[in-house]
C-alpha positions in Angstrom: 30.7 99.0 98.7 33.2 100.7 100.7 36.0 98.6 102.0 38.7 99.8 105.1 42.2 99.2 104.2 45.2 99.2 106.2 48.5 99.4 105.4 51.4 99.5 107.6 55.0 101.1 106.4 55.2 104.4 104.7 58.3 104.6 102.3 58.3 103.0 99.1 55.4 99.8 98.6 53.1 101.3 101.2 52.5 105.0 99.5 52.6 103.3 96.3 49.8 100.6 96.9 47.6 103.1 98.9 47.5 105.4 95.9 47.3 102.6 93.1 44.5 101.4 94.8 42.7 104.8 95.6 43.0 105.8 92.1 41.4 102.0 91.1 38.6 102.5 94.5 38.3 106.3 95.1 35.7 105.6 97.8 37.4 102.8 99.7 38.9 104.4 102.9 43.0 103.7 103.2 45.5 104.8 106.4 48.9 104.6 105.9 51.0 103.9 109.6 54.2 104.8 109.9 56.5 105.2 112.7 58.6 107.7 111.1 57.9 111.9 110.8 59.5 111.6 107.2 57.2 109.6 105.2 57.6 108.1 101.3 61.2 109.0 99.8 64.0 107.6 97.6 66.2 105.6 100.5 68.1 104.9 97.4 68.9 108.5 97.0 70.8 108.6 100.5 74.5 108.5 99.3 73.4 111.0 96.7 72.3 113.8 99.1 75.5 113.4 101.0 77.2 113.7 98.3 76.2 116.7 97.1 74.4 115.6 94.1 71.1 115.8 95.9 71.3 119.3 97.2 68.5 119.1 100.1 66.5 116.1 101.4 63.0 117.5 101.0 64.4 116.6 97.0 64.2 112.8 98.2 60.7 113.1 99.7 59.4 115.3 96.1 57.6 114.2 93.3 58.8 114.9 89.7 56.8 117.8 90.1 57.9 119.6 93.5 55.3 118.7 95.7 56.8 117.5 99.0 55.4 113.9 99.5 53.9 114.9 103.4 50.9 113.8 105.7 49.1 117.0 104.3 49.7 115.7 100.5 48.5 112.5 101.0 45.6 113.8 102.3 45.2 116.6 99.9 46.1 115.2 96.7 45.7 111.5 97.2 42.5 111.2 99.7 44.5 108.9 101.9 45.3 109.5 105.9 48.4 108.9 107.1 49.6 108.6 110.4 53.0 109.2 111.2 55.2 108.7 114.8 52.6 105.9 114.8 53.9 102.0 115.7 51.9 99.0 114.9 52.3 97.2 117.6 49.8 94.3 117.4 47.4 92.3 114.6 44.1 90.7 115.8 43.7 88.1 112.7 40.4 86.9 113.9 38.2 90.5 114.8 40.2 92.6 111.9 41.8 95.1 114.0 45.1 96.8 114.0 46.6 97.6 117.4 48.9 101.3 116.9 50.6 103.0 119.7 51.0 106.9 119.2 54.9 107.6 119.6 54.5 111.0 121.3 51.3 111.2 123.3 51.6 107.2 124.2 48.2 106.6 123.4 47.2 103.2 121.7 44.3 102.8 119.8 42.8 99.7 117.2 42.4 100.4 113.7 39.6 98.2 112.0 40.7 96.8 108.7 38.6 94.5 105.9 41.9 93.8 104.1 45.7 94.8 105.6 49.2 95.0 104.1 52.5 95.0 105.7 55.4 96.8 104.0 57.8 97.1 107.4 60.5 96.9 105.2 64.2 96.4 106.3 66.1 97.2 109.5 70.0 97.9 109.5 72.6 94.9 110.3 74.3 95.9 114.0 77.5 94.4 113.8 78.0 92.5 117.1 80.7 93.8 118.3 81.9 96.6 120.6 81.3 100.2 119.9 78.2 100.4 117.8 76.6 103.0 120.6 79.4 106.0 120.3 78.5 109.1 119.0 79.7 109.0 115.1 78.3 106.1 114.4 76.2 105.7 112.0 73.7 103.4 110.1 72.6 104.4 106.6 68.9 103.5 108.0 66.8 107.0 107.4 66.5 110.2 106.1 66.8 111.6 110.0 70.3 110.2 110.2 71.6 111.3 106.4 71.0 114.8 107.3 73.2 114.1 110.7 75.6 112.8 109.1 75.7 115.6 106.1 75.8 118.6 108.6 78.4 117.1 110.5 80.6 116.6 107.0 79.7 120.1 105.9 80.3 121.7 108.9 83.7 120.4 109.5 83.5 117.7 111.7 84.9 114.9 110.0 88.0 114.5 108.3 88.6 111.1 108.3 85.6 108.6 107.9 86.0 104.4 107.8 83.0 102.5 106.5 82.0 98.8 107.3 80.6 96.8 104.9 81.6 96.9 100.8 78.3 96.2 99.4 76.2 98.8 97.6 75.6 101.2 100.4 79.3 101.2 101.5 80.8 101.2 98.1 78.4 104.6 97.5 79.1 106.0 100.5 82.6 105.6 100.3 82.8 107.7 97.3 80.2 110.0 99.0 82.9 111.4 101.6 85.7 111.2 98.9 84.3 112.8 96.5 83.3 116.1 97.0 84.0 116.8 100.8 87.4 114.9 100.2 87.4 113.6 103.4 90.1 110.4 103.6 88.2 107.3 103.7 88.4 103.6 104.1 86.4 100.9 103.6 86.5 97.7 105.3 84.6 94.7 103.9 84.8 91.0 105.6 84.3 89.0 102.3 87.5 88.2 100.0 85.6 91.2 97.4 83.6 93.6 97.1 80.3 93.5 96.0 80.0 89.7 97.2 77.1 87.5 96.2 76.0 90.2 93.5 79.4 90.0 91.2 82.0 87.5 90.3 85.4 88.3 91.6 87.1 89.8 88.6 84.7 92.9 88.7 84.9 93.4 92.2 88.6 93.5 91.4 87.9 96.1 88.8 86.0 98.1 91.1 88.2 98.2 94.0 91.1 99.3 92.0 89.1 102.2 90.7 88.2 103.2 94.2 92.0 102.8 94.8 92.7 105.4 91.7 90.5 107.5 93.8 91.9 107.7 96.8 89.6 105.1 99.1 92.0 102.6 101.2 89.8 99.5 100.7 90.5 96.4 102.5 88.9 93.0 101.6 89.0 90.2 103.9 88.9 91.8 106.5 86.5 92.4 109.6 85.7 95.3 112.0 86.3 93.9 115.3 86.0 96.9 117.6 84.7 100.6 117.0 87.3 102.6 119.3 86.0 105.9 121.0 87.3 108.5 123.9 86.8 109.6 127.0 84.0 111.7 126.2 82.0 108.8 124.3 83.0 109.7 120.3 83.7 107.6 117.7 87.9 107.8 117.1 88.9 104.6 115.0 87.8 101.3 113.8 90.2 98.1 114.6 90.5 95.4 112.6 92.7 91.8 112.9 95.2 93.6 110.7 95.2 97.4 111.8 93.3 100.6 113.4 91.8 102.8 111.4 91.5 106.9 113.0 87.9 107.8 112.0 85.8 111.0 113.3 83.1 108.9 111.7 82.2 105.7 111.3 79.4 104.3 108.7 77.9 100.9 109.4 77.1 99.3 105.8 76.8 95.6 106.5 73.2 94.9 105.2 69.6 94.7 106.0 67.1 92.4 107.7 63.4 92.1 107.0 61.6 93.8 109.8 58.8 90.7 110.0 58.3 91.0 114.1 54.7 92.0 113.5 53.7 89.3 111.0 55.3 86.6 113.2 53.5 87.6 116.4 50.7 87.3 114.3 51.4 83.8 113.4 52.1 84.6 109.4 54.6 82.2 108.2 58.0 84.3 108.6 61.3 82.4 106.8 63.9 81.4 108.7 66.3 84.5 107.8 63.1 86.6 108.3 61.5 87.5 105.1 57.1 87.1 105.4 56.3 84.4 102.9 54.3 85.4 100.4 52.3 84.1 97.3 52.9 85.7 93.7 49.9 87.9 94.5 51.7 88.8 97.7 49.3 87.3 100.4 50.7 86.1 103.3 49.5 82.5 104.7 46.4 84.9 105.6 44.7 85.8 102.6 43.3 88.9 103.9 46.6 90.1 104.7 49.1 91.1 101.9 53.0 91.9 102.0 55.4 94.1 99.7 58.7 95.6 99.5 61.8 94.8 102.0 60.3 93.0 104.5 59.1 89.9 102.6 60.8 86.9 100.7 60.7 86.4 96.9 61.3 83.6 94.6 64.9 84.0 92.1 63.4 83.2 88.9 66.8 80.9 88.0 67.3 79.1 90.7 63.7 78.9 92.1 64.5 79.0 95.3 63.7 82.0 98.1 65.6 84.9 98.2 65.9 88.3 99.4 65.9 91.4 97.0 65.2 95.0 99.4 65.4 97.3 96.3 63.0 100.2 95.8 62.4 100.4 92.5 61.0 95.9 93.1 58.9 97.5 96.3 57.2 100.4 94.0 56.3 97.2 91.6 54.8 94.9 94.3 53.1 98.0 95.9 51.1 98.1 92.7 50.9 94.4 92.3 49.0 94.6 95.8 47.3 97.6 95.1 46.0 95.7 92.3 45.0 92.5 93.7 43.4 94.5 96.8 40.9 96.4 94.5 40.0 92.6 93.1 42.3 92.7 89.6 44.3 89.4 89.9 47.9 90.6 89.5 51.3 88.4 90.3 54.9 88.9 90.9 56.2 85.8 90.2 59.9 86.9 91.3 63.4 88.7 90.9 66.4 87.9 88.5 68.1 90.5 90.9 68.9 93.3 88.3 71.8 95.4 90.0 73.4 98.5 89.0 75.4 101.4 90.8 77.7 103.8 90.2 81.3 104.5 91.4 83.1 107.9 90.6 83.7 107.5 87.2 82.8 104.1 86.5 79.3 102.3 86.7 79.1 98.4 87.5 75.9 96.2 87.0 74.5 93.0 86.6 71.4 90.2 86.5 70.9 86.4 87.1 73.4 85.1 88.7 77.1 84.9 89.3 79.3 82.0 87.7 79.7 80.9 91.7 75.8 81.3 92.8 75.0 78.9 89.1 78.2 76.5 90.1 77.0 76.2 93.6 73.7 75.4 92.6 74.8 72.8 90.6 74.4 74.3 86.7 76.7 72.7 84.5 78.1 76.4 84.4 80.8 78.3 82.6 80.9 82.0 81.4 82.3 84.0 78.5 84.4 87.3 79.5 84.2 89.7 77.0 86.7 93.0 76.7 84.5 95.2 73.6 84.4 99.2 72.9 81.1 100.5 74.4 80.4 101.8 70.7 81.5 102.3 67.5 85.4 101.8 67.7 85.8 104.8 65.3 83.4 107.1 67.5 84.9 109.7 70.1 84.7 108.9 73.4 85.1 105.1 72.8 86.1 103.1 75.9 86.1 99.5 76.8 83.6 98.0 78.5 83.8 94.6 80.0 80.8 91.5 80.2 79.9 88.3 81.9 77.6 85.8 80.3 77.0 82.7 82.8 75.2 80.2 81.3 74.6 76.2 81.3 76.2 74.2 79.1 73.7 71.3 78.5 70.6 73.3 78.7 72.4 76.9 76.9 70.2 78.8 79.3 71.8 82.4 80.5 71.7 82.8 84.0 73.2 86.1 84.5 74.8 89.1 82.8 77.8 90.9 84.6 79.3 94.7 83.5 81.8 97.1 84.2 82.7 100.2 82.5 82.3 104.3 82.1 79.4 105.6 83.8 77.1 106.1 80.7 73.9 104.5 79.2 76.4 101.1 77.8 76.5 99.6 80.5 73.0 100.0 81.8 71.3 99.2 78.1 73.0 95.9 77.8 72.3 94.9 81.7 68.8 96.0 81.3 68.1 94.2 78.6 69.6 90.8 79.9 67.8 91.1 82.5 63.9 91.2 80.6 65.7 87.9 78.5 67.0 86.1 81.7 63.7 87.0 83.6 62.2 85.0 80.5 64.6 81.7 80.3 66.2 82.5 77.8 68.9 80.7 76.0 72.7 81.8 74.2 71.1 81.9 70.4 68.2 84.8 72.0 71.1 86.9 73.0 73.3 86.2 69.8 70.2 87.3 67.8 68.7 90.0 70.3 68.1 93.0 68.0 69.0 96.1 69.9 69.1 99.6 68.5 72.1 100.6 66.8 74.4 104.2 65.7 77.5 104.3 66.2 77.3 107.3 69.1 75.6 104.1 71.2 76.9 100.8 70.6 79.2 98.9 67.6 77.4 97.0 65.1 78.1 93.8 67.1 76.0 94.8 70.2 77.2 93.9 73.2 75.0 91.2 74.5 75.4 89.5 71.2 79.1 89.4 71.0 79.5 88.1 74.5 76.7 85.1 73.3 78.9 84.1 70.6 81.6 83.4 72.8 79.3 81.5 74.9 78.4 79.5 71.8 81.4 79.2 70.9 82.5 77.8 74.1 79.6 75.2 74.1 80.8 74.2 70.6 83.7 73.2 71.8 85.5 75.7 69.2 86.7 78.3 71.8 88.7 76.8 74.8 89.7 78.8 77.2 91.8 79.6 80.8 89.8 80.4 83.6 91.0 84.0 84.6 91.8 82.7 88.1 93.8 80.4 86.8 95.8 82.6 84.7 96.5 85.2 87.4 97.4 82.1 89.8 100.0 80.8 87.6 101.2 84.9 86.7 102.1 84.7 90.1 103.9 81.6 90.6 104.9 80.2 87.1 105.9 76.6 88.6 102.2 76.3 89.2 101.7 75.2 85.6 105.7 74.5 84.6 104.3 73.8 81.3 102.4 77.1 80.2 103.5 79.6 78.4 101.8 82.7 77.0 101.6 83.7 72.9 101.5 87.1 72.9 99.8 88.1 70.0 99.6 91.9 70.1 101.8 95.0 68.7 105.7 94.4 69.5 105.3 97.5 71.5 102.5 96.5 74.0 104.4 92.8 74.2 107.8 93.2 74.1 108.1 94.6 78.0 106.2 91.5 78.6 109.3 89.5 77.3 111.9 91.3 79.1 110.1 91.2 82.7 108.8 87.7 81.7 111.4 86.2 79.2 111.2 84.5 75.9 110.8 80.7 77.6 107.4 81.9 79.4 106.2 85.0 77.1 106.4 84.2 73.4 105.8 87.3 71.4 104.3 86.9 67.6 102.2 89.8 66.4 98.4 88.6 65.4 98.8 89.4 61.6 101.8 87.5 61.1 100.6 84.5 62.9 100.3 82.9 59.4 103.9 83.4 58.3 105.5 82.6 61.4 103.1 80.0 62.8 106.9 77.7 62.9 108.4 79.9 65.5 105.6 78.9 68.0 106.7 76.1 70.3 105.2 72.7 70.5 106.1 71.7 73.4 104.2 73.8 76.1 100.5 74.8 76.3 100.2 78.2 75.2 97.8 80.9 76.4 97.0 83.2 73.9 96.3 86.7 75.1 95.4 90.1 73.2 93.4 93.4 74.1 90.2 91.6 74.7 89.8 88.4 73.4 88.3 88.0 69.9 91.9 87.9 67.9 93.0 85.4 70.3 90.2 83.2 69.3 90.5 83.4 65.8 94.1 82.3 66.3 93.2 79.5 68.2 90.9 78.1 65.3 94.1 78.8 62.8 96.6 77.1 65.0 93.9 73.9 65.7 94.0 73.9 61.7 97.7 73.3 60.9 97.6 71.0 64.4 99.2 73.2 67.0 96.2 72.5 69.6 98.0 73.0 72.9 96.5 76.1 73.6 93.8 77.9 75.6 92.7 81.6 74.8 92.6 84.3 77.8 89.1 85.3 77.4 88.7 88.8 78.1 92.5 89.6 77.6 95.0 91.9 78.9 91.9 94.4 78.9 90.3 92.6 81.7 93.4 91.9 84.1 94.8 95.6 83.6 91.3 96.9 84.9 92.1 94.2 87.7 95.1 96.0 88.6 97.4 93.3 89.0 101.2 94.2 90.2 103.0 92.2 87.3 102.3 94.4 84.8 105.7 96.1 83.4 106.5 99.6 84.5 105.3 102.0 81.9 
């Protein structure tokens, strides 16, 4: 029996339920609404086209196979009507019928449904403040205004842009403007980091002073209070409580909210912040209406709690999940661990779970291991450092979230991928130490990655690694008489120490090479805690343990090392 199914939103869970389900019900009729002319394409793809590395935008609205993803091929190829420059402006729960209003023409009309599904995904954050309406300013919030905002970079309009809001979209639009139009940008973000809520602060550090190798003036903590503009109604600075900022354009990146107006009017049960509720088979509190893909709230499988995850690639997954469960195939989505990754000129930062402030906030008995290793085979060309989080409980060993930072290539993306299929599953510190992951030394060292970075974390738990929190350490490399009794072992070559000593001096940087630890193990005072630093961490450690053998325990190990804080780009390092 033929069923009528509705679905309202036309980018990314909407397309892909309609054509899950046709190709699971060919007979059941399906309309897509959308109020858009440009139907289903890669939002994520955005920075990309205005980059350059998407060379035209009917790439983003494609299939792998060059057919341009329209009203005609939906109806062609996929059997489904859509209806675009069409609003849904009403739900009648009780008869089953869908209230639309034609954009152009006006004309309203009710669409009968037996089962409907909301993906209204996300709408983009206004900031409240003056200066939002001049011409030049722009949201990242369609395809319509990505090719505005392109044609006015490539014909010469802009030459100095400033963009609000160092989250994803900021950070990759930022490098959008620098990169190849090389137009001189700023980015403003309001948070003390970048990146904030998805990273710990060390690899927002890391990433910001990349974008400062690369010519973006980024300012953290620090707020857009006013968008200036002329006479004639154009955008011509951005102010802040510290400066102004000249900008021909001006890019508002300060997040998303669920666009849920429809489902509340209908009296669906709507979270405070927005997001519809759903069930892990994405119902709403009406059972004969589903939900997918930016508009609705999910669960965070570590902390159990709702969250909010607008990502396409999670809205193409529940769009089949409902596609599923619409055709009668009981499917869930029992939630997100937040998997994140993203690129930034040359470097590539990624992570999933949680940070080591979400899991001490919730009240894990957190900690984390900061790891510093080659991205493969030490002895391979091309070797680079790459640096990992583990966050993890104490008492229970769980992992809660992987962190990474490094080249853009496959290393970092392999490892984050794979904690985040092992997080998603509860798993503890000895699945990652023993986590079998493919190796050759073009790829990875023989120690992977995720398990090197587990056994610090077990060693931590042990009790046979103890270590400085890297706050802590820059803290007191700021202001010694913090911790008047510190004092750093220096356990690397003379040559990468020995500046250390002059800047420092010999009472608060003690210099002993690593292999002649044994032989000189006298020289190393008594009388202050020591912090043992090296490139990255593991020769620190094993250090430590000797040290704790002959009774020298007054020490704590920089975890991570010198590799970590120089990627930081800290001021105290010695001039080279």
């Amino acid at each position: 029996m033929s069923k009528k199914i509705v679905i309202v939103g036309g980018v990314a869970a909407g397309p892909k339920a309609a054509c899950h389900l046709k190709r699971l019900k060919p007979g059941w009729d399906i309309t897509v609404v959308d109020m858009d002319s440009l139907i289903s394409y890669g939002g994520c793809g955005i920075p990309y086209y205005v980059c350059g590395d998407v060379s035209d935008e009917s790439e983003l609205r494609s299939t792998s196979f060059h057919m341009v993803r329209d009203v005609d091929f939906f109806a062609n190829a996929k059997g489904i009507e859509v209806l675009i420059r069409t609003k849904a402006m009403s739900i009648d729960r009780q008869n089953k019928k869908l209230t639309v209003k034609n954009l152009d023409s006006g004309e309203e009309q009710q669409l009968d449904y037996d089962k409907l599904m909301l993906s209204t995904g996300a709408r983009p954050f206004i900031l409240p403040i003056d200066g939002t309406d001049l011409d030049g300013v722009f949201t990242v919030a369609n395809l319509h205004k990505a090719i505005e905002i392109k044609k006015r970079i490539s014909t010469g309009q802009v030459g100095k842009a400033v963009v609000i809001g160092g989250g994803a979209i900021g950070v990759e639009m930022a490098e959008a403007f620098t990169d190849l139009w090389g137009v001189e940008t700023s980015l403003i973000e309001f948070m003390p980091q970048l990146l904030p809520n998805i990273v710990d602060y060390q690899f927002a550090a890391m990433l910001k002073t990349h974008l400062l190798e690369k010519d973006v003036a980024v300012y953290t903590g620090e707020g857009a209070t006013e968008i200036l503009g002329n006479e004639e109604g154009k955008v011509i600075g951005v102010k802040t409580p510290e400066r102004t900022i000249e900008a021909d354009i001006v890019i508002m990146a300060a997040g998303v909210r669920p666009r849920s107006e429809l489902a509340k009017d209908a009296g669906l049960a709507v979270a405070p912040w927005g997001g519809i509720v759903v069930n892990n088979r994405l119902q709403t509190t009406d059972p004969d209406i589903y939900a997918a893909g930016d508009c609705i709230a999910t669960t965070n499988l570590i902390t159990g709690k709702q969250t909010y995850a607008p990502l396409g690639s999670l809205a193409n997954r529940e769009g089949r999940v409902v596609g599923d469960n619409l055709a009668g195939q009981a499917t869930v989505f029992n939630g997100v661990v937040g998997a994140f990754i993203m690129k930034a000129f040359e470097r590539c930062i990624a992570c999933a779970g949680i940070t080591y402030e979400t899991a001490v906030a919730e009240g894990f008995d957190a900690d984390y291991a900061l790891t510093a290793p080659s991205d493969r085979a030490h002895f391979f060309p091309g070797e680079a450092i790459a640096v990992f989080q583990l966050v993890f409980d104490k008492q229970t060993r769980r992992v809660l979230g992987m962190q990474g930072f490094g080249l853009m290539n496959d290393s970092i993306s392999a490892r984050i991928d794979a904690a985040a299929i092992m997080i998603s599953k509860g798993m503890v510190i000895e699945d990652f130490m023993l986590a079998e992951m493919a190796y050759a030394p073009p790829f990875s060292a023989a120690i992977d990655s995720i398990n090197a970075a587990a056994f610090v974390a077990d060693n931590i738990c042990a009790g046979r690694l103890r270590k400085v929190g890297m706050d802590r350490f820059l803290a007191w490399m700021e202001d010694f008489s913090s911790e008047p009794d510190w004092a750093v072992l220096d356990i690397r070559h003379p040559l990468e120490a020995e500046p250390f000593v002059e800047k420092f001096g010999k009472e608060n940087w003690v210099e002993v090479p690593y292999a002649e630890v044994r032989q000189r193990y006298e020289e190393i005072p008594d009388n202050k805690t020591l912090i043992i630093v090296c490139d990255a961490g593991t020769r620190s450690y094993e250090v430590q343990v000797f040290l704790d053998y002959i009774g020298k325990t007054n020490t704590l190990v920089l975890s991570g090392g010198m590799n970590v804080t120089r990627r930081m780009g800290v001021d105290w390092y010695p001039e080279s």
